[in-house]
Backbone bond lengths (Angstrom), bond angles and torsions (degrees), N, CA, C in turn:
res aa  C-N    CA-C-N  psi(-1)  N-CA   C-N-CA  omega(-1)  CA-C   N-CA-C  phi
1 X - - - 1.450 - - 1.522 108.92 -
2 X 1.833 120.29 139.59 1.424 105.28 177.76 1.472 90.23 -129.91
3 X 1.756 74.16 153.11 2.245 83.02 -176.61 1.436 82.77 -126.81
4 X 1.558 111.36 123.65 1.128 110.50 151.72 1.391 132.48 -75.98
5 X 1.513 124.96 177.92 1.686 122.07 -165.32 1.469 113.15 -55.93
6 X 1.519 105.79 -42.52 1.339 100.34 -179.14 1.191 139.78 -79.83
7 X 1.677 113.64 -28.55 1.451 115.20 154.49 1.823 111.57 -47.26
8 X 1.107 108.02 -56.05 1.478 115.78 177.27 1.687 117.93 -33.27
9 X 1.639 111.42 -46.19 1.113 134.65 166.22 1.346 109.57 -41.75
10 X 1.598 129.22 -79.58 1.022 149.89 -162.70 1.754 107.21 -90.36
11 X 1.421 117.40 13.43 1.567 103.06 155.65 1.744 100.44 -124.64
12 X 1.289 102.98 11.78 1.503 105.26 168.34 1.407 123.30 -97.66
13 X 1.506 105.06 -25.44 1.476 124.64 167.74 1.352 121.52 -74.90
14 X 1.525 112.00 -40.13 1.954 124.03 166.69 1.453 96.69 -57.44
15 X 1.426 124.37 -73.72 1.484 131.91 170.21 1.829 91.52 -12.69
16 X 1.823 120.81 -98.76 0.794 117.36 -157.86 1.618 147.73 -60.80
17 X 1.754 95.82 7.94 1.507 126.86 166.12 0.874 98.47 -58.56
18 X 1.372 104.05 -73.74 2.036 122.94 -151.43 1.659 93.32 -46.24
19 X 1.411 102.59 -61.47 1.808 115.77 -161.44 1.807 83.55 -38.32
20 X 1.252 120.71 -83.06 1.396 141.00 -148.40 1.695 91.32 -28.20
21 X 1.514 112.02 -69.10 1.266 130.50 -132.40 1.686 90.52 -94.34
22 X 1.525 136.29 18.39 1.566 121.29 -156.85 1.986 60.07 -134.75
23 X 1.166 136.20 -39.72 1.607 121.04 -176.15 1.140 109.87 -101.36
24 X 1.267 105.60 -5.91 2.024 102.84 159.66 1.920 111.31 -70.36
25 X 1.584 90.95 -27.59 2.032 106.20 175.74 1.593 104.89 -53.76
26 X 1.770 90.21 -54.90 1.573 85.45 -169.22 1.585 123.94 -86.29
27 X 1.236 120.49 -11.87 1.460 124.06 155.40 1.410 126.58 -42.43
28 X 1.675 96.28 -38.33 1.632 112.98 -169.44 1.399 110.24 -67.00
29 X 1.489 95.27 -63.52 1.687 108.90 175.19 1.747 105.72 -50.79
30 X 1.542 145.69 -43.13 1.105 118.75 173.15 1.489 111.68 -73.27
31 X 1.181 137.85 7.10 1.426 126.07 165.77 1.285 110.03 -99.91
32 X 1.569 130.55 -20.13 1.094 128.00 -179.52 1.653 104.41 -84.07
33 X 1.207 114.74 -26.05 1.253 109.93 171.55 2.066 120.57 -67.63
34 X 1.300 102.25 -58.66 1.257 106.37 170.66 1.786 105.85 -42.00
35 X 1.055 105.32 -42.65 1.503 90.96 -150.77 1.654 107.35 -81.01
36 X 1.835 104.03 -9.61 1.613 120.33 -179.97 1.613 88.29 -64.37
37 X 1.458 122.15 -37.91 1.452 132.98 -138.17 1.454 93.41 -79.98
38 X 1.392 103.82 -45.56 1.474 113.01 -160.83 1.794 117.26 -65.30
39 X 1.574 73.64 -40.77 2.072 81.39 174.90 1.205 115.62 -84.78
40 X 0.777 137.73 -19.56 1.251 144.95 158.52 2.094 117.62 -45.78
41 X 1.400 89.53 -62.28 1.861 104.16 170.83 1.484 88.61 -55.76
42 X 1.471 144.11 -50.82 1.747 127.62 -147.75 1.309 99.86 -110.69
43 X 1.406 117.14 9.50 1.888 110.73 172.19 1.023 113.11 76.71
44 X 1.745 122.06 23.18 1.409 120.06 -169.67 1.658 110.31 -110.01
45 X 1.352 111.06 152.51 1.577 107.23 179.76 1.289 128.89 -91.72
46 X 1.292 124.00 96.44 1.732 105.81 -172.37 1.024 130.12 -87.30
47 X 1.866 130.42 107.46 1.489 143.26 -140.65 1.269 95.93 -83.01
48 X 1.112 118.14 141.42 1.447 154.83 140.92 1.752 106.57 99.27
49 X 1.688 109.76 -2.60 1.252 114.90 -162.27 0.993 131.63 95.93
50 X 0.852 120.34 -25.44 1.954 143.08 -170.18 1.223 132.02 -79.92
51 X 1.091 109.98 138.11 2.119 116.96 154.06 1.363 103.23 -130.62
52 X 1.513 108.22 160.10 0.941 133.69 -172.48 1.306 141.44 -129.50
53 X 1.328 128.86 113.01 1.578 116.98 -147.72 1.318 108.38 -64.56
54 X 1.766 116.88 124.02 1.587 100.41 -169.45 1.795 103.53 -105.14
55 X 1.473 112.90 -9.78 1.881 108.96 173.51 1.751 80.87 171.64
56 X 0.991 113.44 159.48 1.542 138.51 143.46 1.519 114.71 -143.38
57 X 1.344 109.73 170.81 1.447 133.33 -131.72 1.549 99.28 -170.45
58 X 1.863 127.91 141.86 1.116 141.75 152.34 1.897 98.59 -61.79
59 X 1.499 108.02 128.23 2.064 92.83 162.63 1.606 87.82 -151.96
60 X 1.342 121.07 162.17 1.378 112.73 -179.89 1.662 95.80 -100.24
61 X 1.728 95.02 174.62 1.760 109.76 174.54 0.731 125.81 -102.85
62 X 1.219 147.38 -160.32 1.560 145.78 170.70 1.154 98.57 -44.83
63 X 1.263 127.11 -69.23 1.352 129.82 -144.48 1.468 114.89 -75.09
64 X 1.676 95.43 -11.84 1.944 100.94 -179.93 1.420 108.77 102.12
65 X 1.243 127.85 -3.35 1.302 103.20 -169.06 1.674 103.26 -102.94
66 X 1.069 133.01 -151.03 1.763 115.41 -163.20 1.916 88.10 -144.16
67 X 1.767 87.99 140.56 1.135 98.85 -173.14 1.187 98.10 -143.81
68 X 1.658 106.02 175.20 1.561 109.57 -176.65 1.410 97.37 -97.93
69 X 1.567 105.02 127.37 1.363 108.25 147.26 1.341 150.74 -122.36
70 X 0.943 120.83 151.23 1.902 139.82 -148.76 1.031 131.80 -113.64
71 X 1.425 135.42 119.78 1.303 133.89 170.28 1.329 135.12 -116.10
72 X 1.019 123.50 134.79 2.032 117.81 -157.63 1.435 84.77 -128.11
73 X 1.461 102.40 139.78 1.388 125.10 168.24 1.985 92.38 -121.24
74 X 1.472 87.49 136.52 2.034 121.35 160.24 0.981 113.63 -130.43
75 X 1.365 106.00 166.53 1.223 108.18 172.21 1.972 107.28 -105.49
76 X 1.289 136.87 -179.13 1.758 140.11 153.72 1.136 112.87 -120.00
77 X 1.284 116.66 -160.18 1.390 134.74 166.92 1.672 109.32 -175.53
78 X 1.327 127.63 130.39 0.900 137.07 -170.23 1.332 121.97 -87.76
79 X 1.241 100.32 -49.37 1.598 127.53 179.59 1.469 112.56 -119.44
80 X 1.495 139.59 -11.90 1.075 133.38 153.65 1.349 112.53 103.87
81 X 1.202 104.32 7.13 1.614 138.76 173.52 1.696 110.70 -97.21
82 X 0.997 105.82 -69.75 1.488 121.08 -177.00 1.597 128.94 -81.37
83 X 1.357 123.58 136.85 1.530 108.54 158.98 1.529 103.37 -108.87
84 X 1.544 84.58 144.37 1.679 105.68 -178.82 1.876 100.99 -115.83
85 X 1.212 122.04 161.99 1.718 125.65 -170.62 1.468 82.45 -120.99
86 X 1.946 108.24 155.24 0.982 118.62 -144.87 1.466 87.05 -163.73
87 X 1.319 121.90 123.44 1.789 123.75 160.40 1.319 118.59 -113.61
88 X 1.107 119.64 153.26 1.587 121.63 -170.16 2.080 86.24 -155.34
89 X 1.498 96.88 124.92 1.367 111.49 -168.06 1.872 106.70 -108.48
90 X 1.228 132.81 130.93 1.534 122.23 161.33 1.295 125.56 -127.03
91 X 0.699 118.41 107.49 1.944 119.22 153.60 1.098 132.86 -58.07
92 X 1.467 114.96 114.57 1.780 105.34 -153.74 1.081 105.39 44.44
93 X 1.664 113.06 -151.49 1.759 104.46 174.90 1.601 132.69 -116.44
94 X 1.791 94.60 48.40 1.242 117.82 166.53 2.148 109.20 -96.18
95 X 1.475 89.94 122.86 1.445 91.01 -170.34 1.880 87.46 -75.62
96 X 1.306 84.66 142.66 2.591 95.36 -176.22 1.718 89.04 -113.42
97 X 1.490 143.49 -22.96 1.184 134.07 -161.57 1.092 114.38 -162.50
98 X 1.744 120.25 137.66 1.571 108.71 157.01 1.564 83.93 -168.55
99 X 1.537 78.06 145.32 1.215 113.19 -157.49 2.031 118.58 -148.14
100 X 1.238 106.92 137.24 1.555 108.87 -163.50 1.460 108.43 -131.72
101 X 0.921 109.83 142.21 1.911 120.06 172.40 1.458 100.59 -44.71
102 X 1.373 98.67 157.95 1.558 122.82 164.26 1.661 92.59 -51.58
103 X 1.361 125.62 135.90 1.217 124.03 154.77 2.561 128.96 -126.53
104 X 0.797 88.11 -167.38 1.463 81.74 -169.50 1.916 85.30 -117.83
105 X 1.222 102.08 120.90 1.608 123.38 -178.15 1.661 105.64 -66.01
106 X 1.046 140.39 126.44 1.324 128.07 157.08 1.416 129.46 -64.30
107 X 1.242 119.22 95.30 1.654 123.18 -177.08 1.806 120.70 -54.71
C-alpha cells in the first residue's frame, strides 16, 4: 500500500482534531464540575447547566511547560430572579480562576 505525503498530512491532521476536541470533552466536564461545586458551596443556581467556551490560548504554568488555556463563561442566579455572568478559567486541567458578577444575596 502507498500513502503519499499528503494523504499522510491530512489523516494526521483528522487524527489531531479528534485528539484536541475528545480532551477539550474532558477539560469541560472538570470545569463544569467545579463550577456545579462552586454554586452549590455559595447557594447559587447555575442556569441551564452550562459553560461555555469563551477563547483558549497556548500559556505556560508554573512549572514552564505550555498548556492549553481555557475560559468558560455561565450564567447564576442568586435569587432566581436574576442572571448574573460567571467565568471559571483552566490550564490544562487545573482550574487557575473563577470568578462571578456582583450579585444580590437572598435574604
Amino acid at each position: 500500500m502507498f500513502v503519499d505525503i499528503e494523504s499522510l498530512f491530512w489523516i494526521t491532521l483528522i487524527i489531531f482534531m479528534i485528539y484536541h476536541w475528545w480532551q477539550s470533552q474532558k477539560v469541560k466536564e472538570v470545569a463544569l464540575k467545579h463550577t456545579r461545586r462552586k454554586c452549590n458551596e455559595l447557594e447559587l443556581q447555575l442556569l441551564d447547566d452550562n459553560i461555555n467556551l469563551r477563547g483558549f490560548w497556548l500559556k505556560r504554568d508554573g512549572k514552564g511547560q505550555i498548556r492549553v488555556w481555557r475560559s468558560y463563561n455561565f450564567e447564576f442566579s442568586s435569587t432566581g430572579d436574576e442572571r448574573y455572568k460567571g467565568k471559571v478559567v483552566v490550564l490544562g486541567k487545573a482550574i487557575t480562576n473563577f470568578d462571578l458578577e456582583p450579585h444580590r444575596l437572598d435574604s
